[in-house]
N, C-alpha and C positions, 0 to 999 in steps of 0.2 A: 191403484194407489192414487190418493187425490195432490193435491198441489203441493200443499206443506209437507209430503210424508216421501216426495220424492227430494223435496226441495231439505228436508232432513239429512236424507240417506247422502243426495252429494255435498250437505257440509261433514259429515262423519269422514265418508270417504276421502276429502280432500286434506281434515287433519288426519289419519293413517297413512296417507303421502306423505305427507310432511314429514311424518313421525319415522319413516321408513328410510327419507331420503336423509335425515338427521343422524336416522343410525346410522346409517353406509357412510356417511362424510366421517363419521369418529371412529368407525371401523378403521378409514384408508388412510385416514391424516392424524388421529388423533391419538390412537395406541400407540401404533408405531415410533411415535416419540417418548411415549409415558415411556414406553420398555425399554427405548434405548436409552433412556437417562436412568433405568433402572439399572441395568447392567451392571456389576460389578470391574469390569473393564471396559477400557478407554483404547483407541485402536490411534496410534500414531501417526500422521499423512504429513507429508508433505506441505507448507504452505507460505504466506509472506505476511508479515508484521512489522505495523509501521509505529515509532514514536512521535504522539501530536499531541499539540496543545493549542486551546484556543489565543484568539487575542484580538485586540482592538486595533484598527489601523487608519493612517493616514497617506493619502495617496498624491505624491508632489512628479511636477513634469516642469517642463520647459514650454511656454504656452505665449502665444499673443492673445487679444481680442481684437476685432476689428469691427468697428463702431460705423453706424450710418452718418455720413455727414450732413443727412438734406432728410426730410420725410416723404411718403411716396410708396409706392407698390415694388415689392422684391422681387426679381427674377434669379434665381441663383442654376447654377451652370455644371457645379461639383457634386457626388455623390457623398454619402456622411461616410467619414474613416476612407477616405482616396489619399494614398500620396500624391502630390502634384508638382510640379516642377517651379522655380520662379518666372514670374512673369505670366504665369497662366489665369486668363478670366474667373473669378469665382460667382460675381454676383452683381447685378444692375439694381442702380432705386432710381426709378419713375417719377417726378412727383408732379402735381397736378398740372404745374404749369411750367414750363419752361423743359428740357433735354435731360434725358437721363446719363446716371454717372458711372461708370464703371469700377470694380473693386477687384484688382488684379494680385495676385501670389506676391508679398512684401520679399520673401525666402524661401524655400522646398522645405516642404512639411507636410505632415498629415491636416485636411481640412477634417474640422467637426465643427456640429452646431449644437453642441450642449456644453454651455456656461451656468456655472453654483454663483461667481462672484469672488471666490478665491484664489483666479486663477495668479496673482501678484502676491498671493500673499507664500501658499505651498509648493516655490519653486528649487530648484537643486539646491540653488545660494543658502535658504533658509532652514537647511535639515538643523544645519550646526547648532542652530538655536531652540529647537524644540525640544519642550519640558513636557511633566508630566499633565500640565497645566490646559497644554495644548491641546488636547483632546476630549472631546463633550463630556460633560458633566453626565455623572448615573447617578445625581437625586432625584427624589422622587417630586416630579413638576418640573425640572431643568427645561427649559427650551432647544428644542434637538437642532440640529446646524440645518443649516438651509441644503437643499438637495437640488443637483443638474437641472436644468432645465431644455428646449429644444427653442431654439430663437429663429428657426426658419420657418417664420411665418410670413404672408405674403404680402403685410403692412409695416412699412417703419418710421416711429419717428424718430426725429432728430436725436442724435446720441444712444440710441437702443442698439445692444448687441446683435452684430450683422454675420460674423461666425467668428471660430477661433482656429490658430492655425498651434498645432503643435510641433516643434523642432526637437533634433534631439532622438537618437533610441534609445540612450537610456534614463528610467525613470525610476522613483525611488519609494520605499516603504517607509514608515515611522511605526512600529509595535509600542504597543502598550501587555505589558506581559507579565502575567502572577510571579513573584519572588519564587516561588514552588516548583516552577520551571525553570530558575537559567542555569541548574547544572547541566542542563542541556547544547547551551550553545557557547560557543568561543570565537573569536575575531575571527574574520576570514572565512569561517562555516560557509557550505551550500545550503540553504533548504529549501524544499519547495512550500509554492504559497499556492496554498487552494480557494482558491477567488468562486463567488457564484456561477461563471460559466465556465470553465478550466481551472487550471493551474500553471503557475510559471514559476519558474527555480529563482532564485533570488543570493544574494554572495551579501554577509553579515560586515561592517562596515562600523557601524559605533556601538557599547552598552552603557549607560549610565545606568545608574542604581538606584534608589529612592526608597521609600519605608516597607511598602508592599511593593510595588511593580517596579519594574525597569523599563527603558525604552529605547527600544531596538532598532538601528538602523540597518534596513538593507538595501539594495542596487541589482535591477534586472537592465537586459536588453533584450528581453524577447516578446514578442509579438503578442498581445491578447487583444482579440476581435473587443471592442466598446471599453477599451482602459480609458479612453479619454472621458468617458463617462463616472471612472470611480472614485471617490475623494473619501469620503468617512464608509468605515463597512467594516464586518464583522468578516476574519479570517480563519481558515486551521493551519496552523505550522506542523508541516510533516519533518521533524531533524535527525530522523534515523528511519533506513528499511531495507531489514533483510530477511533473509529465506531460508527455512528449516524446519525443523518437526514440530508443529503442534498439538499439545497436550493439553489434559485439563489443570487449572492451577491449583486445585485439589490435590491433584496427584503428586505435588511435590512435595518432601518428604529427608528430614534429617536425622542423620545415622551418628550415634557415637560410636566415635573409633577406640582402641587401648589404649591409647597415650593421651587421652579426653578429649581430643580435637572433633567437630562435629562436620560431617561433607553430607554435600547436597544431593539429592540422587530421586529415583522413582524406584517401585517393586516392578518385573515382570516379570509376567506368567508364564513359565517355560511347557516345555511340551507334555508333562508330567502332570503338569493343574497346579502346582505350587509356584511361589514367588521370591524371586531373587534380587538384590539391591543391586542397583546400577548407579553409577555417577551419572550427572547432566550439566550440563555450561548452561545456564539460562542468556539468552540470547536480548527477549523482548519480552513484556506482559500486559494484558489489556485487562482493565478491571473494568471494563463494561462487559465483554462478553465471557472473563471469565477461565479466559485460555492462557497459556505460554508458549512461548517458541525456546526449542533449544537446538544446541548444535547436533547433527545428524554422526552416529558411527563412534568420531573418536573426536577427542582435542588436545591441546595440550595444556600444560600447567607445572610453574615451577615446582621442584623437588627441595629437601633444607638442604640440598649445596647450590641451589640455583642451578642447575640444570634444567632443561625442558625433557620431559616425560611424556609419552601419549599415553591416555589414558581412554579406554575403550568405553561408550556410554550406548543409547540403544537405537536402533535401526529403523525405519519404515514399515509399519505394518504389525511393528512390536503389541502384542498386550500388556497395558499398564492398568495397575489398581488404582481405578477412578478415586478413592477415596483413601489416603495414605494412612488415614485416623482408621480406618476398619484392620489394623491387622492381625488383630483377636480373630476375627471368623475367616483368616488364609491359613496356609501354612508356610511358612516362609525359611528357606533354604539358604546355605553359605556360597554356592554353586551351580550353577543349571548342570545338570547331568543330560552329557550327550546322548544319546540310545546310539549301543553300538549298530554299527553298518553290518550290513546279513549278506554276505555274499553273493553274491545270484551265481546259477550255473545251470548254461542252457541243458538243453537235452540231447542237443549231439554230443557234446563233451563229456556227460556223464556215461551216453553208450561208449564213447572212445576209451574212460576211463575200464570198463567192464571189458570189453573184449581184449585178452594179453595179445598184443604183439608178436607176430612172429619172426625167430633172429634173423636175423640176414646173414648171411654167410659171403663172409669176403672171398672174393675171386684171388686165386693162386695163383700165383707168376709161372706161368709155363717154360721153361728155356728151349730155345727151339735147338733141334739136332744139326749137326754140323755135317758133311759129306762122309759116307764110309768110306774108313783108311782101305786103300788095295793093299795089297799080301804080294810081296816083290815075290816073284819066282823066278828058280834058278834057272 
């Protein structure tokens, strides 16, 4: 075989790999999904769902600056994000001629060397005044706010930012937040904020109103590694999360009762292959991925005398009808019928059953004999 005709055969051979390893990937990853979304049931697990909404935020502290008096070469002494105690050396400027000056702790605070320019403007004092106003423009060309910068460089002149010292653990949020969301929060609320590198819980403090958005004030004091770095940034508000059965939102499904009133519930598939209406509490619901959570077992719910009632709904590992619209092609039932229990009985017991008994015979009371009477003679 000359050059080209080998050099044919391994590009054939190399697309039949391809072709081969292509199958096998939709063999192992890609059926297996078709057909479980095929499925007519939906299997219920355990799981947790959170309520979030996005929002726009402003990030206010309690902050000094601390300015070069002289120009000259930096030596700085602190690491970025150190508490330091008062009185402690931060930093030396050199300058060409004459003795260098030292820049020692004004207070105890965290040192950082990333200043925006804001730091006077977004401090605790000024929550009270921030409007809807206060937070960047989303036209289209808006000039976007100035961002951190790192001022420990190893030249300064005169007046250039030399670090900042931040006092204070607690520091505060400003939201900016769609009207569509605030039947979610009320004064006082916890929620957590999930920032680009963690999350910190935060305690709700002001709501004003406005045409579209609100803006929300909250108050943390917990620690995030590089907060002295955050001023304008996009957030997620998590204001509710809990844990129980997820199902698909499909599967939920309303029942008319006799007296016309309509309850909410899922079909499951009892042991038989048919399907019986359950009640469900719906808990949570994610319209991204399409799921619900509801309460697990049972809940409760007022009756028309105001009573609480537990009303039984379905369990862990339940089969529900993925699609509550298809109940033309089930059969659907008033009841899960139990299958009765089958006895077991070993096989000693059944020979014990076969073999009669034989009676016992109670032991007689013996009376014992008394001495023979003598016979008096005459």
């Amino acid at each position: 075989m000359n050059r080209r005709g080998k050099r044919t055969a391994g590009v054939a051979a190399g697309i039949v790999f391809l072709a081969v390893c292509a199958a096998l990937y939709a063999y192992i990853y890609v059926v297996p999904s078709v057909t479980g979304a095929l499925t007519p049931t939906a299997i219920a697990q355990y799981g947790e769902m959170q309520t979030l909404n996005p929002a726009s935020c402003i990030v206010f502290r309690s902050e000094k600056v601390v300015k070069a008096e002289q120009s000259g070469n930096a030596g700085y002494y602190v690491d970025e994000g150190a508490k330091t105690r008062l009185g402690v050396k931060v930093a030396d400027i050199y300058p060409a001629d004459g003795s260098g000056t030292g820049y020692f702790m004004e207070t105890t605070g965290i040192v950082s060397y990333w200043c925006d320019g804001y730091e006077e403007t977004f401090t605790p004092e000024t929550t009270e005044n921030i409007t809807l106003d206060s937070f960047p423009s989303e036209e289209e060309g808006a000039e976007p706010p100035a961002q951190p910068e790192s001022v420990r460089t190893g030249t300064k002149q005169e007046g250039d930012p030399l670090y900042k010292i931040v006092t204070g653990d607690t520091w505060y949020f400003a939201f900016r937040i769609e009207d569509q969301y605030m039947d979610r929060y009320a004064m006082g609320q916890r929620v957590d904020v999930v920032l680009p590198n963690g999350t910190v819980d935060a305690t709700v403090t002001r709501m004003t109103q406005y045409e579209d958005y609100w803006v929300v004030i909250a108050y943390t004091n917990r620690y995030y590694e590089g907060f002295d770095q955050l001023r304008y940034c996009d957030v997620t508000i998590v204001t509710e999360s809990n844990d129980g059965l997820i199902i698909p939102t499909t599967a939920r499904a309303m029942q008319e009762q006799e007296d016309g009133s309509m309850l909410e519930g899922v079909y499951v598939k009892n042991i038989r292959g048919d399907y019986v209406f359950r009640r469900i509490l719906v808990l949570a619901e994610d319209e991204n991925t399409g799921e619900t959570l509801v309460e697990p077992d049972s809940f409760y719910e007022k009756d028309e005398t105001g009573e609480s009632v537990l009303v039984g709904s379905i369990g862990v590992y339940d089969e529900v009808l993925r699609d509550a619209g298809g109940l033309s092609d089930v059969t659907v039932t008033d009841e899960i019928e139990e299958p009765e229990e089958e006895e077991i009985v070993f096989e000693w017991e059944k020979n014990k059953e076969e073999t009669p008994e034989e009676p016992v015979e109670e032991p007689q009371e013996t009376i014992p004999e008394g001495p023979e009477e003598e016979t008096p003679q005459d």
